[in-house]
C-alpha positions as CSV (number, residue, x, y, z in Angstrom):
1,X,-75.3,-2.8,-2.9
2,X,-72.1,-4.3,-0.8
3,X,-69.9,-1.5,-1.6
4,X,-70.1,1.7,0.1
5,X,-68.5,4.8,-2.4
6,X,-67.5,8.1,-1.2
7,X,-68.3,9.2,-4.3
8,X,-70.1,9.0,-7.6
9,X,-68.9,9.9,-10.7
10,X,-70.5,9.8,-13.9
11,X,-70.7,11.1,-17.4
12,X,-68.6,10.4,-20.2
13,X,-66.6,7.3,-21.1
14,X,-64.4,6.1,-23.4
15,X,-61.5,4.3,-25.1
16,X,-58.3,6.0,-26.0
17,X,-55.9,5.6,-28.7
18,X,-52.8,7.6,-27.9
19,X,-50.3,6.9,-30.8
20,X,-46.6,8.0,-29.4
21,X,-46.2,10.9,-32.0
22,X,-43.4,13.3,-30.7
23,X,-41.2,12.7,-34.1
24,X,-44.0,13.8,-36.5
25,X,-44.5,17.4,-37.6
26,X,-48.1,18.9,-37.8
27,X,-47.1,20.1,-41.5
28,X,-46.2,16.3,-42.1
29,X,-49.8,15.3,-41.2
30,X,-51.1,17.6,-43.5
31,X,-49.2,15.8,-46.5
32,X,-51.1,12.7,-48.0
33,X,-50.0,9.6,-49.5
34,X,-46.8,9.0,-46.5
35,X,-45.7,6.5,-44.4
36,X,-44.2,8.2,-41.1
37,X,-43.1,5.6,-38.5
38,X,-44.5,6.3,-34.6
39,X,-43.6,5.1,-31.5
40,X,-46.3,2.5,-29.9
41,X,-49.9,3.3,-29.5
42,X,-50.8,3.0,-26.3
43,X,-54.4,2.2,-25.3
44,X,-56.5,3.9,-21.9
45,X,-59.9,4.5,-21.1
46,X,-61.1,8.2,-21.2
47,X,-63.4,10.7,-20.5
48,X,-64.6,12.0,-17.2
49,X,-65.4,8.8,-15.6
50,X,-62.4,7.4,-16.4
51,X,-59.6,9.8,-16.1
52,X,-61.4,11.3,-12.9
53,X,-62.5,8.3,-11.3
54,X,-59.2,6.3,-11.9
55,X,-57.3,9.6,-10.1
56,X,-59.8,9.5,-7.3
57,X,-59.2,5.3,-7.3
58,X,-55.5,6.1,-6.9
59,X,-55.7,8.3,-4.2
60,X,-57.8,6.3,-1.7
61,X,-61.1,7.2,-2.6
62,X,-63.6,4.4,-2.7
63,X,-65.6,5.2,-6.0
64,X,-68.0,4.1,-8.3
65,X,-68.3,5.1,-11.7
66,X,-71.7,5.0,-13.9
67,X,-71.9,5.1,-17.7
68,X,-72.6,2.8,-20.5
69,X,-70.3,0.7,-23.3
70,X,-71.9,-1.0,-26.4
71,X,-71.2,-4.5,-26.6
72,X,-68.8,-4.1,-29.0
73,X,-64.8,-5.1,-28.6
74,X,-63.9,-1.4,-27.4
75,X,-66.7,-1.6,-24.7
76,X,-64.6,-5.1,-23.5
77,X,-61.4,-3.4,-23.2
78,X,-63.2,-0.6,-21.5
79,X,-64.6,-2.6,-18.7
80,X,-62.0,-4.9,-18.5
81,X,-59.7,-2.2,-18.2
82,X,-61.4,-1.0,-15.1
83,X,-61.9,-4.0,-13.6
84,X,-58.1,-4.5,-13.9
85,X,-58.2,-1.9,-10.6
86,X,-60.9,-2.8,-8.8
87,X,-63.8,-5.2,-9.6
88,X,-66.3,-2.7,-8.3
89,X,-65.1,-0.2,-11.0
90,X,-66.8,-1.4,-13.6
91,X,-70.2,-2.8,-12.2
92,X,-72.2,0.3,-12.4
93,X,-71.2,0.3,-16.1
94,X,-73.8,-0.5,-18.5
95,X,-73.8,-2.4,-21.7
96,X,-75.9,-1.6,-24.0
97,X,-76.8,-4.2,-27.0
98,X,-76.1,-3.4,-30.5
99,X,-74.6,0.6,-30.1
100,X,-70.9,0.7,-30.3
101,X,-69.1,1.9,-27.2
102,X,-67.1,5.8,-27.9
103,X,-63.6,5.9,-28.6
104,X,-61.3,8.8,-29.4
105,X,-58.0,8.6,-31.2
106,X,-55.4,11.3,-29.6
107,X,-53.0,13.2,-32.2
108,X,-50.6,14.8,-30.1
109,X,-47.3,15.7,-33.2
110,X,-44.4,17.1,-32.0
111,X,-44.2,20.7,-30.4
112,X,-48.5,21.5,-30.8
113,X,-51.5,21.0,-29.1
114,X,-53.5,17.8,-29.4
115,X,-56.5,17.0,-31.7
116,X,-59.4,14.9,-30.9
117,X,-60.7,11.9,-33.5
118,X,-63.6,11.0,-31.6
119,X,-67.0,8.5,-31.9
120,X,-69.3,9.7,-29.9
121,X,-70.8,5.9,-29.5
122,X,-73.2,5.3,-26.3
123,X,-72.6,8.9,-24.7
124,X,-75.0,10.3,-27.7
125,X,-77.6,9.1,-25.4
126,X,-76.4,9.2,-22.0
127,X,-79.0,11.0,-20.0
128,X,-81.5,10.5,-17.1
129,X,-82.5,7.0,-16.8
130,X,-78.4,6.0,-16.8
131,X,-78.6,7.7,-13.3
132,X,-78.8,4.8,-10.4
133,X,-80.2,7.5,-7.9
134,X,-80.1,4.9,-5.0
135,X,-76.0,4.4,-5.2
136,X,-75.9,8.5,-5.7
137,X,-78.1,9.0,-2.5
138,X,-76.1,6.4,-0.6
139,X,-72.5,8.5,-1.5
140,X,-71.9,11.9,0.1
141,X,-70.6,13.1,-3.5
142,X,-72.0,13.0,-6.8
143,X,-69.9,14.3,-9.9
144,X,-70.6,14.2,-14.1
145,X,-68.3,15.1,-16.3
146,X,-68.4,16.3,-19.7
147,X,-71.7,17.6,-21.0
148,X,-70.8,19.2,-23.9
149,X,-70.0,15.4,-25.2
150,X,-73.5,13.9,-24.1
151,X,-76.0,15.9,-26.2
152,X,-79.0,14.1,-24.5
153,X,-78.6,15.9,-21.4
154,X,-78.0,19.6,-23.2
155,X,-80.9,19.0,-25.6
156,X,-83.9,21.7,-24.8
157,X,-81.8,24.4,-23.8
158,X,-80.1,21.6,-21.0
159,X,-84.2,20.5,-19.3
160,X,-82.9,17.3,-18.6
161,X,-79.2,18.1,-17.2
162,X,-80.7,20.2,-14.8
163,X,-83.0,17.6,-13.8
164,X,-80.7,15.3,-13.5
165,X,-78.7,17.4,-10.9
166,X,-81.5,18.7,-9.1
167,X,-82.5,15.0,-8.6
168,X,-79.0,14.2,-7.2
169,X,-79.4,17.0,-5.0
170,X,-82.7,16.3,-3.6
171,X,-81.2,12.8,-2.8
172,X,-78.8,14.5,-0.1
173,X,-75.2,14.4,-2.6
174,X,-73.2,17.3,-2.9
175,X,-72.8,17.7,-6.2
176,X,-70.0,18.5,-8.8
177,X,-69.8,19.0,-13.0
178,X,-66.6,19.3,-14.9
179,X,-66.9,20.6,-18.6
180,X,-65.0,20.1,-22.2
181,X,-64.2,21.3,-25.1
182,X,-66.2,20.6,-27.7
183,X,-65.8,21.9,-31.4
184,X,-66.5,26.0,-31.2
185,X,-67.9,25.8,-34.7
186,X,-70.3,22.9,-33.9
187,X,-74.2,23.0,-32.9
188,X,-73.5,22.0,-29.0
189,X,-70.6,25.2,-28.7
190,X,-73.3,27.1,-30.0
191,X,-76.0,26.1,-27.6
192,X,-77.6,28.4,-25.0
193,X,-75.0,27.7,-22.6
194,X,-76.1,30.7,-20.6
195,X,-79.8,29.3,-20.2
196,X,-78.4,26.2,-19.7
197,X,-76.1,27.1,-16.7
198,X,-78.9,29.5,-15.2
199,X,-81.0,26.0,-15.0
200,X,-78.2,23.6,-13.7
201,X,-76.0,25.7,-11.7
202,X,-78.3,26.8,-8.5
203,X,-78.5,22.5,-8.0
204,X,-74.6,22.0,-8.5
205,X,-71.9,22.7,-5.4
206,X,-68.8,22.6,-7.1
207,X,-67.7,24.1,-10.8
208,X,-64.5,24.0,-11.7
209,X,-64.1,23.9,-15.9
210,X,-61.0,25.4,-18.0
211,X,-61.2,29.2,-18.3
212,X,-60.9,28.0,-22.2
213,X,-64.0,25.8,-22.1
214,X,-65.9,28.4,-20.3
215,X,-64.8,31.4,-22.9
216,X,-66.1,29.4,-25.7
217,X,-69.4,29.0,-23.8
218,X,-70.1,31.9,-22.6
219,X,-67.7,34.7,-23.9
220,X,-67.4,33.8,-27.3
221,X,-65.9,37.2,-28.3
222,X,-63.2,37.4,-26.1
223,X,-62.6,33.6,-26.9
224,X,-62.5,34.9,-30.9
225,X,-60.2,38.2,-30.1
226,X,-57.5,36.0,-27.9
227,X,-57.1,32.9,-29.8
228,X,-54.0,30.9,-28.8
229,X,-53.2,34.1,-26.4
230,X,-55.8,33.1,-23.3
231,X,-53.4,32.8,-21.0
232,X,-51.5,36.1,-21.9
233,X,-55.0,38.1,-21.5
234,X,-57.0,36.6,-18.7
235,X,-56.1,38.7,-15.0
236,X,-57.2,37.9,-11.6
237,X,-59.6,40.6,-11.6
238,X,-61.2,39.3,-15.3
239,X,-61.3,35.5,-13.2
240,X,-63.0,37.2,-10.2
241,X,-65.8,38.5,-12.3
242,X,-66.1,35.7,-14.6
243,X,-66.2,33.5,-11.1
244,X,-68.6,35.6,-9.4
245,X,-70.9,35.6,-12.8
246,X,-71.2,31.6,-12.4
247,X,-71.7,31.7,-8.2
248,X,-74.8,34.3,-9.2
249,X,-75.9,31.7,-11.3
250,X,-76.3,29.2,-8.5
251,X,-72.8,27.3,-7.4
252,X,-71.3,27.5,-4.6
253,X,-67.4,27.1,-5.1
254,X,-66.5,27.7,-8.7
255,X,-63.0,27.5,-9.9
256,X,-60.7,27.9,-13.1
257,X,-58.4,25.6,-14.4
258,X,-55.7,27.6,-16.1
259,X,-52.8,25.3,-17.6
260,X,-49.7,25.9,-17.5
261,X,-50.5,28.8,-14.7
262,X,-52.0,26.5,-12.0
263,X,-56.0,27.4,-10.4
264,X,-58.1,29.7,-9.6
265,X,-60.5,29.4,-7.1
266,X,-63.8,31.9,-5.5
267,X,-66.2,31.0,-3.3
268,X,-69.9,32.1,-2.5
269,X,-71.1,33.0,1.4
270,X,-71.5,30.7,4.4
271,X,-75.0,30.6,3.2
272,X,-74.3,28.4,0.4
273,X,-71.9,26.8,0.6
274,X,-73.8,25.4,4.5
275,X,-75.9,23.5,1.5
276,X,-73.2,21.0,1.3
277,X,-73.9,19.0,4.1
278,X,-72.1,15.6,3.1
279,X,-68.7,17.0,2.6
280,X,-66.6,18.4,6.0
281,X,-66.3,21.9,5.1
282,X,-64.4,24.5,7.7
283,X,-67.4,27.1,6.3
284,X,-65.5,30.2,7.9
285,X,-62.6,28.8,6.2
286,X,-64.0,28.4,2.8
287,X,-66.9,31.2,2.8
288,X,-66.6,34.5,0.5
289,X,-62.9,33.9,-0.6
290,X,-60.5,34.3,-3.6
291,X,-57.4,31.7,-3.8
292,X,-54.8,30.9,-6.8
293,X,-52.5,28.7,-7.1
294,X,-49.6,28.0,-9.5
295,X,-48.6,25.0,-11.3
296,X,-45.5,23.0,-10.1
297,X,-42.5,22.7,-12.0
298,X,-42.3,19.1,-14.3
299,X,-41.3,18.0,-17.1
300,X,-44.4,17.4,-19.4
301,X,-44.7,14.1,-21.1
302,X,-49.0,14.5,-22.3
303,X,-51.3,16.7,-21.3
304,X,-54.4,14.2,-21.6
305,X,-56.5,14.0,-18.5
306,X,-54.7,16.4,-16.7
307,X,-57.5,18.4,-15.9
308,X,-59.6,15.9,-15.0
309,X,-56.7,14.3,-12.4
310,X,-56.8,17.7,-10.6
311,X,-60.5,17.8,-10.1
312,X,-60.3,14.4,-8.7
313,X,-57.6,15.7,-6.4
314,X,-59.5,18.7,-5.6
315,X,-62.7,16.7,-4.7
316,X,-60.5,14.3,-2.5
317,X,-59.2,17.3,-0.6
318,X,-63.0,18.2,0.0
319,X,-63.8,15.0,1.7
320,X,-61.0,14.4,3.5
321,X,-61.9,17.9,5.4
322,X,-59.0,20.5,3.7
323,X,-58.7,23.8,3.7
324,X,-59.2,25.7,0.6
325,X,-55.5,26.1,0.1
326,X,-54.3,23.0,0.8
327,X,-57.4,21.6,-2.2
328,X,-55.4,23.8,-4.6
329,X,-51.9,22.1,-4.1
330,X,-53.2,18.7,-4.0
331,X,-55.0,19.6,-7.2
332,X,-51.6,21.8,-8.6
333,X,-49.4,18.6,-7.6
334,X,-51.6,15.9,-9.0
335,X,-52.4,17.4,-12.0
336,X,-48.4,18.0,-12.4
337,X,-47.7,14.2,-12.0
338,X,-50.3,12.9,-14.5
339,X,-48.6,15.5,-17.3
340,X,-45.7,13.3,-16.5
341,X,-47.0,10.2,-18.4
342,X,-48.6,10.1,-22.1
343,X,-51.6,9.2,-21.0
344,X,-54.5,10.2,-18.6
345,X,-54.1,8.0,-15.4
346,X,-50.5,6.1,-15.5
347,X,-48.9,9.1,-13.9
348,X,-51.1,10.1,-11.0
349,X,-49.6,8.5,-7.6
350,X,-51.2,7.0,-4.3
351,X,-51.7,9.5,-2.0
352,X,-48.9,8.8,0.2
353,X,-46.6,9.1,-2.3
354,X,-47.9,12.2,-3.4
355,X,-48.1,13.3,0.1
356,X,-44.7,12.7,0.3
357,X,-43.7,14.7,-2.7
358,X,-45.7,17.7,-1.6
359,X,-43.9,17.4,1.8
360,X,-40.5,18.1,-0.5
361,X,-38.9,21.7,-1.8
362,X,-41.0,21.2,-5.4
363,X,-41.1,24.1,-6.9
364,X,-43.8,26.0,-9.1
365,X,-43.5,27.2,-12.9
366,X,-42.9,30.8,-13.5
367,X,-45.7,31.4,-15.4
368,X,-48.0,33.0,-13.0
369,X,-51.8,34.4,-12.9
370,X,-51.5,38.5,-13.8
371,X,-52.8,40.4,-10.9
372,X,-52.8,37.4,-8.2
373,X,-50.2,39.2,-6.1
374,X,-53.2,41.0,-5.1
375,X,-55.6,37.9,-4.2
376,X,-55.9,38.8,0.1
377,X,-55.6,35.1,0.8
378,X,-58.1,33.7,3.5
379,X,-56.1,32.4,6.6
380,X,-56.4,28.3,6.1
């Protein structure tokens, strides 16, 4: 193929619209027939492929992404966006004739939490036979993001999700899967995601979704009693079981991303985790252990693709050989620089001069895990 990625990552794509909002009240949304002036609308790509593989881009990491645009204006600037890094960002990109490409508008009004106007576009039937299994075979790492947004691959209680990972696998990758949030109230929040995990999860590596995500999918009633409260009722002892739930179901190193409060991190025995040959894990450094990690102290511009920037991080830090706790600062300190910029990519440095930041007195946010005073970190 003439370009040789260290990893593949896949999934969900699209076009944001990120209008600069921080002078607009939620209740002033709610009033129709006004004209409320904004600040400029910025335009990015999003989704996994995107926000992930643009972090991963930044840091060094030779990538390739794989989705598919319609050939419609938005699926231009998507492509041309990604091009604007690297050519070889956007050649495993497919455009598809006649479907229009997804886009999402981002309302993010002063002082609350963003909501998502979204067009599901090309995703709606991104599955399978989007999958170049020849570029994923060739790249120690394979990673998708998003499932909950690409209902192709859930359909059937998930049949062809876990196919498409267990193929990946059989091709020699390590593999990785991110999640999302997807409407609680709507039919794919209210999938199986149990039977669906129980499929995919013994043929994928590395989990590490939002505890919110995951309470929506799988404990819906703590989810319901909690509301905007997650973070004041989750414990490190509630994490560790939830953790050790998903690695019976199949992963191997299965995390938490937690906000404001950093990550959380558990891993399953030598056993398993000896089934990720194409990544340079220390096994009696990463085997059977419990880490968690705070978040580090900056002042937060946009939360979009924050998430997403510290998996990329995360999965950096497992090719370039780190330890377990060094994965989680990287993660912590990337993840802190993109919430420095509106939207999901501007603000995530190289890797030198993140290096470099990490390398000075930064210090973490007070807001802390409950109960992680008594995590017995793992010498790393």
């Amino acid at each position: 193929m003439g370009y040789s990625a260290e990893i593949v990552v896949s999934g969900h794509l699209c076009v944001d619209l990120l209008p600069d909002m921080k002078h607009v009240t939620t209740e002033q949304m709610l009033t129709p027939g006004r004209l409320y002036e904004i600040g400029p609308i910025q335009v990015s790509t999003g989704g996994c492929v995107s926000n992930t593989g643009l972090a991963l881009h930044k840091l060094g990491v030779k990538v390739r992404l794989m989705s598919a645009v319609g050939d419609d204006y938005m699926g231009q600037i998507i492509r041309s966006h990604l091009s604007s890094y690297s050519p070889h960002l956007s050649e495993s990109i497919q455009v598809r004739k006649g479907q229009a490409s997804s886009s999402t508008v981002v309302l993010a009004p002063e002082n609350a939490d963003r909501t998502f106007l979204h067009c599901t576009g090309t995703n709606d039937t991104f599955g399978l036979d989007d999958i170049d299994f020849d570029a994923v075979a060739e790249a120690p790492l394979f990673h998708l993001g998003y499932p909950p947004l690409l209902p192709a691959l859930v359909a059937n209680d998930g049949v062809e999700l876990a196919a498409l990972f267990k193929q990946a696998k059989a091709r020699g990758a390590t593999t990785s899967m991110d999640m999302v949030m997807s409407n609680p109230n709507g039919p794919i929040a209210n999938a199986d995601w149990r039977s669906i995990l129980r499929k995919t999860l013994p043929y994928v590596d590395i989990f590490v979704p939002s505890i919110e995500e995951m309470l929506v999918y799988l404990r819906r009633g703590d989810y319901a009693a909690w509301g905007r409260a997650v973070f004041e009722n989750v414990t490190r002892d509630y994490l560790r079981g939830f953790a050790d739930e998903l690695i019976e179901m199949g992963s191997a190193i299965v995390g938490f991303k937690l906000g404001e409060m950093g990550l959380y991190l558990r891993t399953a025995g030598a056993a398993r985790l000896s089934q990720m040959k194409t990544v340079p894990l220390n096994i009696e450094q990463w085997a059977d252990g419990e880490w968690y990690m705070p978040a580090f102290e900056v002042e937060v511009v946009g939360t979009t693709g924050a998430g997403d920037s510290a998996y990329a991080a995360f999965l950096m830090a497992l090719l370039r050989g780190m330890s377990p706790s060094e994965a989680l600062r990287w993660a912590c300190a990337v993840g802190a620089c993109n919430v420095e910029a509106m939207d999901a990519t501007s603000g995530v440095r190289s890797f030198e001069a993140t290096q470099q930041r990490l390398a000075t007195d930064w210090p973490t946010r007070s807001a802390r895990l409950r109960g992680a005073d008594s995590i017995r970190v793992k010498s790393s």
